[in-house]
Structure formats: C-alpha cells, structure tokens
C-alpha positions as CSV (number, residue, x, y, z in Angstrom):
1,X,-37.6,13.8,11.4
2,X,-35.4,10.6,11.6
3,X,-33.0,10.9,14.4
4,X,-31.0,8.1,12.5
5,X,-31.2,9.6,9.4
6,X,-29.7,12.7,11.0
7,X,-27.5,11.3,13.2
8,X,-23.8,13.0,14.2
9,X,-21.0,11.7,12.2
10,X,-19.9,11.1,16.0
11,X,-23.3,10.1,17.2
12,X,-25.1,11.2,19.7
13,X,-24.9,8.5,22.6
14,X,-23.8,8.8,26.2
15,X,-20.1,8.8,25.0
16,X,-20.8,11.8,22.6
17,X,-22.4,13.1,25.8
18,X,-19.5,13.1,28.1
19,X,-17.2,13.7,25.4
20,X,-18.8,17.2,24.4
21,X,-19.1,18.0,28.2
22,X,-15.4,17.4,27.9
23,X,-14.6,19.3,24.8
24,X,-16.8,22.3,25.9
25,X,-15.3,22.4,29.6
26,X,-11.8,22.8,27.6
27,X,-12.9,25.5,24.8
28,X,-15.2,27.5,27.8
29,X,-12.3,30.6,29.0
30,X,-12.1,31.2,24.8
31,X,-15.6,30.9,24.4
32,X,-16.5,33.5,27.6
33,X,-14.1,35.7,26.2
34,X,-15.8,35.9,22.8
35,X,-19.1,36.3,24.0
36,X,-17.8,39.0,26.4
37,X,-15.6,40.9,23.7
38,X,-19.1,40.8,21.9
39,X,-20.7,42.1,24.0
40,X,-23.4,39.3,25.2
41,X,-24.9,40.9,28.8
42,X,-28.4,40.7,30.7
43,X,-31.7,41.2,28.5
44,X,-30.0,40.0,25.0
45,X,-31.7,37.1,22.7
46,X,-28.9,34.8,21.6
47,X,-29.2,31.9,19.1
48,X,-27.1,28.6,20.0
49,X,-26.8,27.8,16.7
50,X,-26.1,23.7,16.6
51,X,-27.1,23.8,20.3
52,X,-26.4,20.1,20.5
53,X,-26.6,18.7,24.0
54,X,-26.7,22.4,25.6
55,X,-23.5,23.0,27.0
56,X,-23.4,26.8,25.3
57,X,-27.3,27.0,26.1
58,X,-27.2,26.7,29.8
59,X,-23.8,28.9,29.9
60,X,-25.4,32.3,27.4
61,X,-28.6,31.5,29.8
62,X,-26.6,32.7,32.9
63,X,-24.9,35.3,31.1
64,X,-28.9,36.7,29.8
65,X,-30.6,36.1,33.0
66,X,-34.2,35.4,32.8
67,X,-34.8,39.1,31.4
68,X,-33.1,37.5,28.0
69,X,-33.5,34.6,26.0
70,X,-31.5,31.5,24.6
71,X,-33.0,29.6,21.5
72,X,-30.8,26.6,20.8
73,X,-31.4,24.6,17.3
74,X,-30.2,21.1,16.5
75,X,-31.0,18.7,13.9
76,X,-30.8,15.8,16.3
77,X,-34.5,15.1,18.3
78,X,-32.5,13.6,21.2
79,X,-30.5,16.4,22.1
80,X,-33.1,18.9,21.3
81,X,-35.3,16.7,23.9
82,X,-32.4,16.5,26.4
83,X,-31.7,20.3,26.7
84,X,-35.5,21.1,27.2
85,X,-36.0,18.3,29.4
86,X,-33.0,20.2,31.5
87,X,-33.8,23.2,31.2
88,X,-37.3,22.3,32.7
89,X,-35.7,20.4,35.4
90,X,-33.5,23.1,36.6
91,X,-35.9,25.6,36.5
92,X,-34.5,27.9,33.4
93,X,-37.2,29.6,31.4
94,X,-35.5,31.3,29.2
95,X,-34.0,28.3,27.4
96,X,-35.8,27.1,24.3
97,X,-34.6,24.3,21.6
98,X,-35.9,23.8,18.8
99,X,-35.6,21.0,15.9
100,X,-34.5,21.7,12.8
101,X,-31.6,22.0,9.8
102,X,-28.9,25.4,10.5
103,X,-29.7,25.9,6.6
104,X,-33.3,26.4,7.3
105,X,-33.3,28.5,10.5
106,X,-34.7,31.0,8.9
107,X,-37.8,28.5,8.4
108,X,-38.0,27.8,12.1
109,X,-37.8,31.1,13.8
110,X,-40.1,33.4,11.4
111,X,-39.7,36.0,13.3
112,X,-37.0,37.8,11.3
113,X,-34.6,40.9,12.6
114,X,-35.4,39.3,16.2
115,X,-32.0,38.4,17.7
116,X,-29.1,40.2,19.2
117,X,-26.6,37.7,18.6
118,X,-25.8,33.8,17.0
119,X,-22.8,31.6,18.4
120,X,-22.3,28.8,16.5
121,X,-19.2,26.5,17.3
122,X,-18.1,23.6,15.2
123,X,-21.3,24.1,13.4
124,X,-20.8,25.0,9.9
125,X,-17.7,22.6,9.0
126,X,-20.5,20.2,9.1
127,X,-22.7,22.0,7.2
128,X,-23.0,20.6,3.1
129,X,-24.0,24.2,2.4
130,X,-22.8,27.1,5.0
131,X,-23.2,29.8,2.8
132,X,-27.2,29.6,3.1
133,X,-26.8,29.0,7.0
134,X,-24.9,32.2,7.1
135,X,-27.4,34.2,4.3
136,X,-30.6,32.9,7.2
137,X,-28.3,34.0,10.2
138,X,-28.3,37.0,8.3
139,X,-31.9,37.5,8.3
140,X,-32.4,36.4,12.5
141,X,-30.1,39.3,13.6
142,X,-31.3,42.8,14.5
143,X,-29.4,45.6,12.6
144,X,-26.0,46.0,14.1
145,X,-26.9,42.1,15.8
146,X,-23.2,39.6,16.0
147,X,-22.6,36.4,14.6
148,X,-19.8,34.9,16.6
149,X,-18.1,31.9,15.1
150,X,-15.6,29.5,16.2
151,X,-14.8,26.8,13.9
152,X,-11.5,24.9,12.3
153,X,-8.7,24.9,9.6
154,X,-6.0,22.6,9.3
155,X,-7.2,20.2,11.6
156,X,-5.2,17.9,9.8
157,X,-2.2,19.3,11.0
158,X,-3.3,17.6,14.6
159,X,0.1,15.2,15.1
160,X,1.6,13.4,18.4
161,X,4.9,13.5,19.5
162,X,7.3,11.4,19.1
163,X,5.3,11.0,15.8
164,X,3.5,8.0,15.1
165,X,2.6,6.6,11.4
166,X,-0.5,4.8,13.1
167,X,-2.0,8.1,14.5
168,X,-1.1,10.4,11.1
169,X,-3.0,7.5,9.4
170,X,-5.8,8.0,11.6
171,X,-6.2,12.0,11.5
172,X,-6.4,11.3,7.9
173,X,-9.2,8.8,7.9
174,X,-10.6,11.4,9.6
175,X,-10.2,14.2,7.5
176,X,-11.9,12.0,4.6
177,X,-14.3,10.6,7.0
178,X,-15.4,14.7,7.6
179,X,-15.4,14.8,3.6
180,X,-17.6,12.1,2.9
181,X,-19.7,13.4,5.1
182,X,-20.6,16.2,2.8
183,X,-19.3,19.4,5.0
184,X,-15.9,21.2,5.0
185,X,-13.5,20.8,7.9
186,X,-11.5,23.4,6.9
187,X,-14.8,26.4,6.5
188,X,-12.7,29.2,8.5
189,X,-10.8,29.2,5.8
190,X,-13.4,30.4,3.8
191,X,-15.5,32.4,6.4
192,X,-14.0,35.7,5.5
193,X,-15.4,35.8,2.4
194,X,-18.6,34.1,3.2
195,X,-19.3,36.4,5.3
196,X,-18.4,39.5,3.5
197,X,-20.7,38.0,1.0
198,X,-23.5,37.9,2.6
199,X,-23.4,41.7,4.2
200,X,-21.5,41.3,7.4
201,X,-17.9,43.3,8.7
202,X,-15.7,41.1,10.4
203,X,-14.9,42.9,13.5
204,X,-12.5,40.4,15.0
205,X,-10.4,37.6,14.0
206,X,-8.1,35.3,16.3
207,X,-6.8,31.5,16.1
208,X,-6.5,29.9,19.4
209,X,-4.0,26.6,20.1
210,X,-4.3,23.7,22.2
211,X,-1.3,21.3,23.2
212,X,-2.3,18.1,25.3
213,X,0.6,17.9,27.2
214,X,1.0,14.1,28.2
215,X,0.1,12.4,32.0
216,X,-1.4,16.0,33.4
217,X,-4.7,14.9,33.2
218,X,-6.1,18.5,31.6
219,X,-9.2,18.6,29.3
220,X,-7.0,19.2,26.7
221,X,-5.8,14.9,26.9
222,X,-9.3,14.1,28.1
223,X,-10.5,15.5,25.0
224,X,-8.1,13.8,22.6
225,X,-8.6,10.6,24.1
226,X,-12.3,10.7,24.0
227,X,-12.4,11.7,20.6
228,X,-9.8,8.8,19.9
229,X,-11.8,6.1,21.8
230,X,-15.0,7.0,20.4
231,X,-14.2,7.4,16.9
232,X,-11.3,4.9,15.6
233,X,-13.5,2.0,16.0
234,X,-15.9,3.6,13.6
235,X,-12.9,4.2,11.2
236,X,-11.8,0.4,11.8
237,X,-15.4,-1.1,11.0
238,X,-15.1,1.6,7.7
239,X,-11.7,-0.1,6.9
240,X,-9.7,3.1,7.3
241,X,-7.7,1.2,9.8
242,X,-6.5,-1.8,10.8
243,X,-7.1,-3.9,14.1
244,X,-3.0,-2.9,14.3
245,X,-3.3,0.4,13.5
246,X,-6.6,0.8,15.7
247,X,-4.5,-0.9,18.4
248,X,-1.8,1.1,18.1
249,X,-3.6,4.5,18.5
250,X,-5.5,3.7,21.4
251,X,-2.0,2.8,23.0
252,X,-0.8,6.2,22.2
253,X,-3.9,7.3,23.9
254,X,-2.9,5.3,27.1
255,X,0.4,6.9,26.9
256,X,-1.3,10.3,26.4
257,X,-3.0,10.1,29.7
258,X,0.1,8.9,31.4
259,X,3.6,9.3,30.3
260,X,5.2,13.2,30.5
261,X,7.2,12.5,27.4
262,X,4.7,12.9,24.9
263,X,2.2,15.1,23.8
264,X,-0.5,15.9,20.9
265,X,-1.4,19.0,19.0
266,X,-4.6,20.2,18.9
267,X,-6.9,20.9,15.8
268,X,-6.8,25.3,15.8
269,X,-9.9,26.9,16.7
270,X,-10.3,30.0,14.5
271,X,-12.5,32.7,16.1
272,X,-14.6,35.7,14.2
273,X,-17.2,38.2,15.7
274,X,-19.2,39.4,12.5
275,X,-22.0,42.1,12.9
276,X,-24.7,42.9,11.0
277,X,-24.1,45.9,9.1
C-alpha cells in the first residue's frame, strides 16, 4: 500500500500526532464511559476500528489486561508502524495493528464471530461506503458482541462567538473539503438505520457537546486551535480561503487561547452502543 495514496485528509505528520493526542485527551471521560456502559472488562477482544496513532489501543489495552486482546486497523502504514512499534517498546502484548481498509476488515481478520466488541470513533464519516464497514463489523462480532460508535452530525453548526464571517467561511470549506473527500460528515445521522439494516439493536443513543470556553487553556481550545492551525493553510493553498480570511481565523484562534470574552462551539459527538443480535 501507498501511504500517500492513503493519506488523512488531515495527514498524518507530527502535527496530526499531537493534535489527535489532543483531541483524544478531550473526548476520553465520554469515551470511558461508553466502553464501560458496554460493558468492555478484563479477558474481552476489542477491535480499534481506524486505530490511527493508538490513543484508543493503548487505553481498551489497560481496560483488557494482558488476559484480553486489542486489534487496531488503520489504512495509513505509518501509524499502523507507530502503534506496534509502541506497543513493543512499552512492553504490551496484547496490542496488535494491522493495515488495511475499515470496508475490508472482514478480509484482514478471517477469523469471523471472534470479537467481543468494535469502537470506532470518527471513523465512518470518512468512510465512501460505511454501510459495507458496518455489514464486515457485523461478521467480526460474537453473537450478542457491541459495536460502539461515536461519530458526528451537524458539524457545520461549529460557530465562534462574537461570530465571525471569516471563521463561518472556513467551517464551510471544511464541510465541502470532508465532501470531496468522498465520505459523509454527517453518517450519525444515518447510523440508525444503517445499522438496523444490517442486524443490529441499538441499545443506546446519546449526543454529547463541547464549548471551548475562551483563555482557560482546556483541551476543548487546544483542540480547536490545532485543528484551525493545521488545516486552514491546506484550505488556503485549495483556494477556499484567502491570505485575509486565513489571517483572520488564525487571529480568532489567538483570541481563543487568550481572551475570556469569546468562545467556539464544538462539532456534537453522537454516541450508539449497537449489539449483535
């Protein structure tokens, strides 16, 4: 496989690196408390599905001890190399990535009916065809084995106050960056169905909110601001924005860390725990 070919749409450098250590340090008390209202303990075998850089891996392989197992799957060679490589360094057996597409998972782990649950987060809104990702997901899990999901709609609605034109236009570009892209920004709102579809109950269903409250230093600003920095200079080379415009954002970034008097809506997280039936 081409790593460049199958590149993130936000790369996969050492500023994706610190920015999904970020983004996973803010989501982790609603991620625990999925995995724990699922029921994830000592002895299970859980998928990372889209394992990226590990973050999730090295977390479910605490939660599994060494008597359990964590697969992780990514389509990007480096990261897959990078959470082995870790894994190896620090001594945890029972972590295992793999490379490879989500809608061929089936493909890479033949062993079918073999896992007792798959978390994938912000996995399928990338995905140009999530319905056969969830259909092989389908075939991995044990009987009565959970797919927990946690994934957005109406991240467009992400806005900063006072409002800015500059930084609507850029959330946006975004959105139609995420489009071009192939995938689906918006897939909760379609999970329900999807999954119903393709044999599972929906046990749970929740939307969680985050506000980045301006100059409190939270990983709820940190995250905004990466994101912002990383990705408006790829929407400026694209011509989705101005230098201005470009300019402009990363000032309301500057303000984000700083000034008390402003703050910035997070895209909602939608959260389902579907089981096998």
């Amino acid at each position: 496989m081409d790593d460049k070919e199958l590149e993130y749409i936000l790369g996969t450098g050492i500023e994706e690196l610190e920015r999904l250590a970020i983004q996973h340090r803010l989501w982790a008390s609603a991620t625990s408390a999925a995995w724990d209202r699922a029921g994830i303990g000592l002895g299970h075998s859980v998928l990372d599905f889209g394992c990226g850089p590990g973050n999730v891996s090295f977390d479910l392989a605490q939660l599994v001890g060494r008597e359990g197992k964590v697969y992780g799957i990514d389509q990007s060679r480096r990261f897959v190399n990078y959470v082995n490589q870790q894994a190896k360094n620090n001594h945890i057996p029972q972590i295992e990535a793999r490379l490879g597409s989500a809608e061929e998972v089936a493909a890479i782990f033949p062993e079918k009916n073999n896992f007792d649950f798959v978390y994938a987060r912000w996995l399928l809104c990338w995905l140009p065809n999530p319905e056969r990702a969830i259909e092989q997901v389908f075939q991995l899990l044990k009987p009565g084995g959970k797919f927990i999901i946690h994934d957005y709609f109406n991240w467009g609605t992400m806005a900063m106050a006072p409002r800015s034109a500059a930084f609507e236009k850029a959330v946006r570009a975004c959105v139609e960056t995420f489009d071009e892209a192939g995938g689906d920004i918006e897939i909760a709102a379609r999970l329900p169905k999807i999954l119903k579809e393709q044999g599972f109950s929906i046990s749970h269903k929740q939307v969680h909110q985050k506000i980045a409250w301006g100059g409190t230093y939270g990983s709820d600003v940190w995250w905004m601001i990466t994101f912002f920095r990383n990705f408006v200079p790829r929407l400026k080379e694209m011509g989705k924005l101005s230098g201005e415009e470009a300019e402009e954002v990363f000032g309301l970034m500057k303000e984000l860390e700083s000034n008390d008097e402003v703050f910035c809506t997070c895209p909602p997280l939608f959260e389902f725990i579907a089981t096998k039936s």
